[in-house]
C-alpha positions as CSV (number, residue, x, y, z in Angstrom):
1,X,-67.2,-42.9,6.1
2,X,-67.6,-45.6,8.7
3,X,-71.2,-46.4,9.6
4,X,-70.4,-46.7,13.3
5,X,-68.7,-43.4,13.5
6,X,-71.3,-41.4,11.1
7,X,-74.1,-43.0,13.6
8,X,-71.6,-42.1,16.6
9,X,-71.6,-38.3,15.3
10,X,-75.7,-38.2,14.5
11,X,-75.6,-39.3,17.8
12,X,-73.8,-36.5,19.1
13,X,-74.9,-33.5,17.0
14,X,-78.4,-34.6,15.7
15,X,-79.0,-36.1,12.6
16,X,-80.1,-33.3,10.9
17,X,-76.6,-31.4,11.5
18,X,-74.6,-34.5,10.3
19,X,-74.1,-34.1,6.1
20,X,-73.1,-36.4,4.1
21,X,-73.6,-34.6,0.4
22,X,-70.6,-34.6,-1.7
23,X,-71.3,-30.6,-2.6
24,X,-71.4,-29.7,0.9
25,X,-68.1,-31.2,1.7
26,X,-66.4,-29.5,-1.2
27,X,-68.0,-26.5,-0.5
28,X,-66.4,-26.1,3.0
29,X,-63.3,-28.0,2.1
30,X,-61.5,-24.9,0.4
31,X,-61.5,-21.1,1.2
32,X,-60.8,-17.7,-0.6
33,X,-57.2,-19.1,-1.5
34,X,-56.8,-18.9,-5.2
35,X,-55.3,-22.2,-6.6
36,X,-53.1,-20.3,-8.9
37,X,-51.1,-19.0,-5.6
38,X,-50.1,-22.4,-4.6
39,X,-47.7,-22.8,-7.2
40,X,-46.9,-26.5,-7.9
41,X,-47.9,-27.7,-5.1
42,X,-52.1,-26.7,-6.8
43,X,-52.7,-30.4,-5.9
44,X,-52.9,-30.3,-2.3
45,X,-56.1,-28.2,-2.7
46,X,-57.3,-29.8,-5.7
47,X,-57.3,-33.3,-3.7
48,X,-58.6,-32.2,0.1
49,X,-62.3,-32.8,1.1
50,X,-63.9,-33.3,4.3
51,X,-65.3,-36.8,4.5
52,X,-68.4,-35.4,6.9
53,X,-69.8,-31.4,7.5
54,X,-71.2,-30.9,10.8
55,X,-73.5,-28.0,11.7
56,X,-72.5,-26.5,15.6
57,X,-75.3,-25.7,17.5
58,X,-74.0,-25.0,21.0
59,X,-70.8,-25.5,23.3
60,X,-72.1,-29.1,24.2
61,X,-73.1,-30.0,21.0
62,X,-69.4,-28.9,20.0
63,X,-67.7,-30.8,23.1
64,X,-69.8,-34.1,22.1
65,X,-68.6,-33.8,18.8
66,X,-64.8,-33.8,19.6
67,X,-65.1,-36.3,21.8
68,X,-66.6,-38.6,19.5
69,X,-63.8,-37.5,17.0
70,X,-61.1,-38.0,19.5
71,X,-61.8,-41.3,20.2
72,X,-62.0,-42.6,16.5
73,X,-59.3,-40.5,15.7
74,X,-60.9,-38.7,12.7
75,X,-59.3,-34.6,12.0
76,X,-61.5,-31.8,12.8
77,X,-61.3,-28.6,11.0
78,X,-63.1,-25.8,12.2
79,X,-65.1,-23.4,9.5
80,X,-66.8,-20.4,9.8
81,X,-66.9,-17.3,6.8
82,X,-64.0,-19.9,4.7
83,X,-62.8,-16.5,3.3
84,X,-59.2,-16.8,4.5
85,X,-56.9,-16.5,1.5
86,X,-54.5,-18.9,3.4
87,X,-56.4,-22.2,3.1
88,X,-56.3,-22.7,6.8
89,X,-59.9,-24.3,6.4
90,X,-58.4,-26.7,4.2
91,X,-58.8,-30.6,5.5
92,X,-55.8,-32.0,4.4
93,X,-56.5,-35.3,6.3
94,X,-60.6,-35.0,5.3
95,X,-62.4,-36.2,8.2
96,X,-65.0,-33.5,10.0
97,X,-65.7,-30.0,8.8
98,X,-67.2,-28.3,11.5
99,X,-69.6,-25.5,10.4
100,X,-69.5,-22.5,12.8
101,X,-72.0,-20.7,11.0
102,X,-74.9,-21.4,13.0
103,X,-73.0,-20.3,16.3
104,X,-73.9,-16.5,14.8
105,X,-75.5,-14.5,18.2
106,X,-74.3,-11.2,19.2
107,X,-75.0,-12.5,23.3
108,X,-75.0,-9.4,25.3
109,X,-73.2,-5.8,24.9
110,X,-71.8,-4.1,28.0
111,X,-71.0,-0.2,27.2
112,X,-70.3,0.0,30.7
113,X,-67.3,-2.7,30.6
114,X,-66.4,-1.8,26.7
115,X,-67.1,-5.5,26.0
116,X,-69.2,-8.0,23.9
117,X,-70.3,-11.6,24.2
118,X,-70.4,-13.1,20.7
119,X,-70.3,-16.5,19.2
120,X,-68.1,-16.9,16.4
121,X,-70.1,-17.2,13.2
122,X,-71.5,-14.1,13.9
123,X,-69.7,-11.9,10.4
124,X,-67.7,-8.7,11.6
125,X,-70.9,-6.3,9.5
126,X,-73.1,-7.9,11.6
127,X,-71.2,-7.0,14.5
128,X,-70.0,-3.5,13.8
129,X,-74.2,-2.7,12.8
130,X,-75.1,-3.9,16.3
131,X,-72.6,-2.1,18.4
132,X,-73.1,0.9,16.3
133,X,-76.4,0.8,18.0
134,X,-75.0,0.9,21.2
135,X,-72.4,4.3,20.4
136,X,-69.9,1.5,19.9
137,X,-67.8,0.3,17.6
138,X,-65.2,-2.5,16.7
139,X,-61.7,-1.9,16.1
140,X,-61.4,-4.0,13.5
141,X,-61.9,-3.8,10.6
142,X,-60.6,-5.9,7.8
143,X,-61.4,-5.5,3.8
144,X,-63.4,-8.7,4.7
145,X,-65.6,-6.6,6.9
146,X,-68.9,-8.2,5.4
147,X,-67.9,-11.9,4.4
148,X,-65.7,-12.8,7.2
149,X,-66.4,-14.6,11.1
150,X,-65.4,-13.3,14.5
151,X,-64.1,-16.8,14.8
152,X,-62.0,-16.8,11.3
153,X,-60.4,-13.3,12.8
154,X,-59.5,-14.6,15.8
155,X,-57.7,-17.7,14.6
156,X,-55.8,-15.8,12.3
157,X,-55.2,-12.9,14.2
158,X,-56.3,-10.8,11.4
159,X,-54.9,-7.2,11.0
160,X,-57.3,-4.4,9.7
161,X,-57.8,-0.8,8.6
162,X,-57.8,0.6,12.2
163,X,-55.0,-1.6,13.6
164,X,-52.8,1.1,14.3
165,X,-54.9,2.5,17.0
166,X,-57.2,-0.4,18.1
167,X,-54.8,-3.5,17.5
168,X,-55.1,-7.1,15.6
169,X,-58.1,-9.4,16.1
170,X,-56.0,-10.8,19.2
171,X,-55.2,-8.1,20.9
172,X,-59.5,-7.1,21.2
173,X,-60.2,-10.5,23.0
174,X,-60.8,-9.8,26.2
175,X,-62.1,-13.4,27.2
176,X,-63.0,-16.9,25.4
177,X,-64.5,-20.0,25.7
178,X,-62.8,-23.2,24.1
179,X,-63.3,-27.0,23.7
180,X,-60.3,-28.5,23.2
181,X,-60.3,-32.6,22.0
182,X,-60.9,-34.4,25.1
183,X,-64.7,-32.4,25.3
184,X,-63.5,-30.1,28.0
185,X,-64.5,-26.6,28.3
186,X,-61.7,-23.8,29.0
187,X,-62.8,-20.6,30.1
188,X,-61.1,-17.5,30.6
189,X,-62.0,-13.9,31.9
190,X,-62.4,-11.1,30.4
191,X,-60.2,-8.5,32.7
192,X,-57.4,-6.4,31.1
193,X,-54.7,-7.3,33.4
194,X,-54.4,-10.3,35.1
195,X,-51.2,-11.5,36.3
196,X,-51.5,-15.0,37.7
197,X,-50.4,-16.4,35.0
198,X,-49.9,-17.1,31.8
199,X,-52.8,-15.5,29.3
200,X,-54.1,-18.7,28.0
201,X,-56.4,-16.5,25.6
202,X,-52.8,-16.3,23.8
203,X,-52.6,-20.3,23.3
204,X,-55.5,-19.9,20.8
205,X,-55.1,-16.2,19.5
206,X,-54.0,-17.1,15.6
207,X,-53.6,-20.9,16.3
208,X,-56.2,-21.5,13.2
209,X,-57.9,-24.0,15.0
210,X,-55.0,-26.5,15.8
211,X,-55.4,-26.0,19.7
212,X,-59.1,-25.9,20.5
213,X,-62.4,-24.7,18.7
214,X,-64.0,-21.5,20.1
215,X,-67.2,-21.1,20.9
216,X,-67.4,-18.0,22.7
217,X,-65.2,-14.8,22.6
218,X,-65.6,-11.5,24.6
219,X,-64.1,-8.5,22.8
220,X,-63.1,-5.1,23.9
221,X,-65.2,-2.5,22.1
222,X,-64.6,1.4,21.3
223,X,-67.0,4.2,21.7
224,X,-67.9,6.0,18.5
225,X,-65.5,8.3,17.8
226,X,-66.6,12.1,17.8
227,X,-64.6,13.1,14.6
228,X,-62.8,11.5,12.0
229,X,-60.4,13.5,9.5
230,X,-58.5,12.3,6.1
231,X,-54.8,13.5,5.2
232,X,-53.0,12.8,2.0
233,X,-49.1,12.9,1.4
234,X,-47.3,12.7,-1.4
235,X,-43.7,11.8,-1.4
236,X,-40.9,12.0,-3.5
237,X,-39.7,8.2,-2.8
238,X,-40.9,5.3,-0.5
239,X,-37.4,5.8,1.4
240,X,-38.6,9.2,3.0
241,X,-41.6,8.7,3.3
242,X,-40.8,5.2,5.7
243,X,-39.0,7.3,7.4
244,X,-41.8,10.1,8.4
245,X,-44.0,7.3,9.1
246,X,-41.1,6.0,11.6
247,X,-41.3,9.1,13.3
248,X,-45.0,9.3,13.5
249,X,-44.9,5.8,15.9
250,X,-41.5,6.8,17.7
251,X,-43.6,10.3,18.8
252,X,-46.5,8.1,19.8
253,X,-49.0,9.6,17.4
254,X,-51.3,6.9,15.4
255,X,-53.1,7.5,12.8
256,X,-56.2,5.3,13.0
257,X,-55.3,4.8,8.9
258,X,-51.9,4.0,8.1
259,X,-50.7,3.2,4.3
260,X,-47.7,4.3,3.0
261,X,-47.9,2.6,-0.7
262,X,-45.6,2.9,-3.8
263,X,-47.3,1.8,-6.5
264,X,-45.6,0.3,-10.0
265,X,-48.5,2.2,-12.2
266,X,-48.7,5.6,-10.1
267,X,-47.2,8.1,-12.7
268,X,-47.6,11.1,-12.8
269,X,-49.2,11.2,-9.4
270,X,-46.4,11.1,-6.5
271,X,-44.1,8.1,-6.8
272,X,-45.6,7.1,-3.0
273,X,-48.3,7.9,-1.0
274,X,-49.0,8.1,2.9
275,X,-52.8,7.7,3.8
276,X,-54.2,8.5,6.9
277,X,-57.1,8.4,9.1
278,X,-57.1,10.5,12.4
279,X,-60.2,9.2,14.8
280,X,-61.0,10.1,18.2
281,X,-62.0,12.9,20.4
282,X,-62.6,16.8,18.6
283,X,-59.1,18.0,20.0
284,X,-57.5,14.9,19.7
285,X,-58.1,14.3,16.1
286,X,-57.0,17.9,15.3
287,X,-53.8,17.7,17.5
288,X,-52.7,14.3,16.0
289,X,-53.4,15.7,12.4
290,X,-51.4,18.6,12.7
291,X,-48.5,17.2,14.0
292,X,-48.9,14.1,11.8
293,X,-48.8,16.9,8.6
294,X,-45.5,18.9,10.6
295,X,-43.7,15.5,10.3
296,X,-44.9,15.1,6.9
297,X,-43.3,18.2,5.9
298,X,-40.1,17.7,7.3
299,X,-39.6,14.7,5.4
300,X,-40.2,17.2,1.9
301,X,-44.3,15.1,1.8
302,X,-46.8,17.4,0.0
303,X,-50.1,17.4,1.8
304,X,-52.4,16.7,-0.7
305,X,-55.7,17.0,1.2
306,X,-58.7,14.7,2.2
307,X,-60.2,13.2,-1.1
308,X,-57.5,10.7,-1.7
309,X,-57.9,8.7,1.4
310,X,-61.6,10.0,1.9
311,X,-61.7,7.7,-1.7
312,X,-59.7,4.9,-0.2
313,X,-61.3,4.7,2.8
314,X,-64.7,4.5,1.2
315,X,-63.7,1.7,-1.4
316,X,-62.0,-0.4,1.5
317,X,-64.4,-3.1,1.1
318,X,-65.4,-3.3,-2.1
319,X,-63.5,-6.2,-3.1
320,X,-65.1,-8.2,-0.2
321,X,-68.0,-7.4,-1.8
322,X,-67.5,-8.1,-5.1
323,X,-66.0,-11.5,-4.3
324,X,-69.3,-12.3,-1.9
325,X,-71.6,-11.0,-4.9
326,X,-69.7,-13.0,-7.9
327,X,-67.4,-15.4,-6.6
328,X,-68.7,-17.1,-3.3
329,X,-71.7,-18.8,-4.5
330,X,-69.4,-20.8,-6.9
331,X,-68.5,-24.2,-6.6
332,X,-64.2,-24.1,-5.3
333,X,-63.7,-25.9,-8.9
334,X,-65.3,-23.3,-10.7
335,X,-63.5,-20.2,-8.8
336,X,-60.4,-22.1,-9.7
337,X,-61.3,-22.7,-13.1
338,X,-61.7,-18.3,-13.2
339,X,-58.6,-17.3,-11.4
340,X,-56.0,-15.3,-12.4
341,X,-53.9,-16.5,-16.2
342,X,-51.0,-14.3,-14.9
343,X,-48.8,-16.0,-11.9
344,X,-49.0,-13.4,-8.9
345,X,-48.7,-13.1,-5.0
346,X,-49.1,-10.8,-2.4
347,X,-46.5,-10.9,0.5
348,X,-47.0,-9.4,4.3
349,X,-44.2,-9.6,6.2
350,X,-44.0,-8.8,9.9
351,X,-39.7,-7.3,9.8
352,X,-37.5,-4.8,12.5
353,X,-37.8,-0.9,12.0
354,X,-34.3,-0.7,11.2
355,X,-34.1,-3.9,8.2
356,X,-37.6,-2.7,6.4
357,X,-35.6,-0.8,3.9
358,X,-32.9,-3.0,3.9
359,X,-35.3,-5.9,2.9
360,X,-36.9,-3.5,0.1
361,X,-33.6,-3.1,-1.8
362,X,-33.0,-6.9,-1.0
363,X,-36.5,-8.5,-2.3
364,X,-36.4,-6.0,-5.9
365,X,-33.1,-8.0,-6.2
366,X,-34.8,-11.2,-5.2
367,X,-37.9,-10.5,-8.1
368,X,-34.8,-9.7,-11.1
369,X,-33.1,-12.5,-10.6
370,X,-36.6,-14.7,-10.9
371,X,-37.5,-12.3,-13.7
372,X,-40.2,-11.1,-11.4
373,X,-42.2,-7.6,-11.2
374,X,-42.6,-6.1,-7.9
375,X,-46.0,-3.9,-8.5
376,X,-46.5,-2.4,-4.8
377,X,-44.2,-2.2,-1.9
378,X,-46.2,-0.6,1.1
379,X,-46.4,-0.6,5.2
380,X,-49.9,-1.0,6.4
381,X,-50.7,-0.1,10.2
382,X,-47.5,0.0,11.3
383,X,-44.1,0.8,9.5
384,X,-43.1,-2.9,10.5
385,X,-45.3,-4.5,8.7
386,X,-44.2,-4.2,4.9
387,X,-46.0,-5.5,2.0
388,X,-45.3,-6.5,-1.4
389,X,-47.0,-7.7,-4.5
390,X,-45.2,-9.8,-7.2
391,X,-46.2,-10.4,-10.5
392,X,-44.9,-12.6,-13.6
393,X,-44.8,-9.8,-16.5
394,X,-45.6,-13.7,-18.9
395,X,-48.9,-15.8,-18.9
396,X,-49.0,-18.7,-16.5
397,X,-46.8,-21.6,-17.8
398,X,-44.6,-23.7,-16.1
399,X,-41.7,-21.6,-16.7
400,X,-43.6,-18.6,-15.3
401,X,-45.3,-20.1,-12.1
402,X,-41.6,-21.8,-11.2
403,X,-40.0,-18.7,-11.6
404,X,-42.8,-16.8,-9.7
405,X,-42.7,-19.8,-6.8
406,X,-38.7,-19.4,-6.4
407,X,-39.1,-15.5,-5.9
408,X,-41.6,-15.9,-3.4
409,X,-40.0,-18.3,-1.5
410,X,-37.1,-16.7,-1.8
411,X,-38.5,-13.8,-0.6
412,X,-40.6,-15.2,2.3
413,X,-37.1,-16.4,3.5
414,X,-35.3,-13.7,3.2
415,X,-37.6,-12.2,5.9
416,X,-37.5,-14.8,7.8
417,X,-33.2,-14.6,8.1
418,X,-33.5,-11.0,8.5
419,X,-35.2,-11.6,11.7
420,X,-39.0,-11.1,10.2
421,X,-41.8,-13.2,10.4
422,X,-43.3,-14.2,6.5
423,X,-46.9,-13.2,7.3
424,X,-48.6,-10.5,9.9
425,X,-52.0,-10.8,8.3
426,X,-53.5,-13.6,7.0
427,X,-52.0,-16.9,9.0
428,X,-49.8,-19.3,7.7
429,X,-52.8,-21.8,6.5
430,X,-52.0,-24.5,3.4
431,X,-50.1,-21.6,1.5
432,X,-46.5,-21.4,4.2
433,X,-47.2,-24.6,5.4
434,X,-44.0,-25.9,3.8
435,X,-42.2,-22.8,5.5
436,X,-43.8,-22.8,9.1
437,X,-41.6,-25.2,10.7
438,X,-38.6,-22.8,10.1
439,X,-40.6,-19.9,11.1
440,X,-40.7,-21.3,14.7
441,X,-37.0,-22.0,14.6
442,X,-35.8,-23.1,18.0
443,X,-39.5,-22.8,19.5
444,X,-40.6,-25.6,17.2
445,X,-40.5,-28.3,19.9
446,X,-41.8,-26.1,22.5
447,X,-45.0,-25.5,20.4
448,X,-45.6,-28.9,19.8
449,X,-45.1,-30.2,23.0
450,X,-47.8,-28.3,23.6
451,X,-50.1,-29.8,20.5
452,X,-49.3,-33.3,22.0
453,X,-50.5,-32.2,25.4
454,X,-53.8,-30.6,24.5
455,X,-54.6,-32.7,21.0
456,X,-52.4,-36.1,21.5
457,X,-54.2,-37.3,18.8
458,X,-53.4,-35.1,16.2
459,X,-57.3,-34.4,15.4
460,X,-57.5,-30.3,15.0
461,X,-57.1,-29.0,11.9
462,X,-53.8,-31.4,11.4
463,X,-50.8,-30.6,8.7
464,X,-51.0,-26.8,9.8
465,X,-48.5,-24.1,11.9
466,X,-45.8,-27.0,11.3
467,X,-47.6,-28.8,14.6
């Protein structure tokens, strides 16, 4: 890196946040996104480092940063728990990895307003423990619950196990605080409904760091609920037992857990399952369960009582833990090095009510003709948000992992001219890079119109969202 610009960013941040150590920059150069799901295009990941980490400290410190950045011209990426599984933390350009971590304080809790102040390396656990606390409670809650950043869930606009009642990431921010290239400052309020305007919390909602960094975010919180209850259902295919959990939504209930999963290896048990989690209020919880089970039971579902979703619900974040136990104090090289030796991907694809079984029948064709397994078709939180996990039935080769690419493509596309979007969870990152510009169809010039307004110089997190 250039002298003048690495004295430039001491200047700005400290010298003691400015690293130069090669490990460092690897470290926060790659996320939770396993190599083996990029395909061909592996290299992209294998060859991107930062040039520079630099620690955040505060808002100013942030603002002095991008300013210096923006007038050399050097990319920014913005990293805080780097346990996407997108590689939106990935610095394709190197240049400045900007470590959130240390921006980690829960700053003040208002029961009253149902709001917190928090800066966004403060993990979600972290969060949850302290409201909890209070008789409060965040509504989301993703499996990466104890690894992952406020910040990382807001730039994604991560979905979790409670989204059908509380909402994503984005739809809890009541309020946030930005610096965008030129060292500026943009602050919103946090009020449910103003209306002179447009919402510019929306601008950075999911934007993975391409628009501004945030320091700051108020969130909507939830009061403890009084009861929480488990229901089961087994159903004789996944085609009725969409359609119950269609009429669930169209009556307005909403199960704080919704999973409807069909599952390859499931025999004997019911070919597919509908778990649930009713939270809330005493006679709200029992109301919303026993209509829930009535709709159930039209559809020909067999309530099959608490303990299977009592068992899911209490596993939900195991893997986060096992991957923050075994697999994120390794180097990125080495994670790579232990990754999967079968080619497979998991799909989550926002579609219309009235195409989701439409694309189910479509996407098993899609997997024969690539000679592709599908494993597990499910809806998660909302029946318009269908999942799908492929997997290549033959060891990685380069027959296997370009047959496995094709289907996913393939399939990702298919959504996508079915009127879909080809991801609700996780952002687009490094992984649908190569597919984001034809996500945004006829909006793509719109959206960056406005990257060239607020980052002319192409500095935030650059080669992302097709900006």
């Amino acid at each position: 890196m250039d002298s003048g610009l690495l004295q430039a960013l001491q200047d700005a941040a400290g010298a003691d946040n400015v690293l130069t150590d090669p490990q460092a920059c690897e470290r926060l150069s790659a996320d939770a996104l396993g190599i083996f799901r990029l395909f061909r295009r592996a290299a992209l990941l294998e060859s991107a480092r930062a040039d520079v980490v630099v620690m955040a400290r505060d808002t100013q410190q942030v603002a002095a940063v991008l300013c210096v950045a923006n007038a050399h011209g050097v990319p920014v990426v913005p990293v805080g728990g780097a346990t996407g599984v997108m590689g939106a933390i990935v610095p394709l350009r190197g240049g400045i990895a900007l470590d959130m971590r240390q921006l980690n304080q829960v700053m003040e809790v208002s029961a009253e307003d149902g709001t917190v102040r928090v800066q966004p390396g403060v993990l979600l656990a972290d969060l949850e423990r302290e409201l909890n606390t209070h008789g409060l409670m965040l509504g989301h809650d993703p499996w990466s619950l104890s690894i992952a950043t406020v910040g990382g869930a807001i730039g994604t606009d991560g979905v979790g196990y409670l989204a059908a009642r509380y909402g994503s990431m984005g739809e809890q921010v009541a309020a946030l605080e930005v610096v965008i290239p030129t060292g500026e400052v943009v602050r919103t309020k946090p009020l449910r409904k103003p209306a002179s305007g447009p919402n510019l919390n929306a601008l950075f909602i999911g934007a993975e760091g391409t628009l501004g960094i945030i320091t700051e975010a108020t969130l909507w919180v939830f009061r403890l609920p009084e009861r929480r209850a488990f229901s089961t259902v087994g159903f004789a295919s996944f085609e009725e037992g969409f359609k119950a959990t269609v009429e669930l939504f169209h009556l307005g209930l909403r199960p704080a857990l919704t999973d409807l999963t069909e599952e390859e290896t499931r025999h004997p048990s019911p070919p597919c399952t509908l778990y649930m989690a009713f939270e809330g209020f005493q006679e709200e919880v029992e109301a919303q369960q026993g209509r829930a089970l009535k709709v159930c039971a039209g559809y020909a579902g067999a309530d099959l009582g608490p303990e299977g979703t009592r068992a899911y619900w209490e596993d939900r974040h195991a893997i986060a833990e096992s991957w923050r136990k075994n697999v994120q104090p390794l180097p990125p090289r080495q994670r790579w090095a232990s990754g999967s030796q079968r080619p497979f991907d998991y799909l989550h694809l926002s579609l219309p009510l009235s195409r989701v079984l439409e694309y189910r029948r479509k996407v098993q064709e899609v997997a024969g003709r690539h000679r592709v397994r599908i494993r597990e078709t499910a809806v998660w939180t909302h029946p318009g948000l269908f999942s799908v996990l492929l997997a290549h039935p033959r060891p990685e080769s380069k027959a296997s992992v370009a047959e496995m690419e094709g289907a996913v493509d393939e399939a990702l596309t298919l959504a996508q001219e079915m009127g879909g979007a080809m991801e609700y969870c996780h952002g687009v990152g490094l992984k649908l890079a190569h597919l984001a510009e034809r996500e945004w169809g006829s909006s793509l010039e719109v959206v960056r119109r406005i990257k060239r307004a607020l980052d002319p110089n192409d500095i935030l997190n650059p080669g992302k969202l097709g900006m």
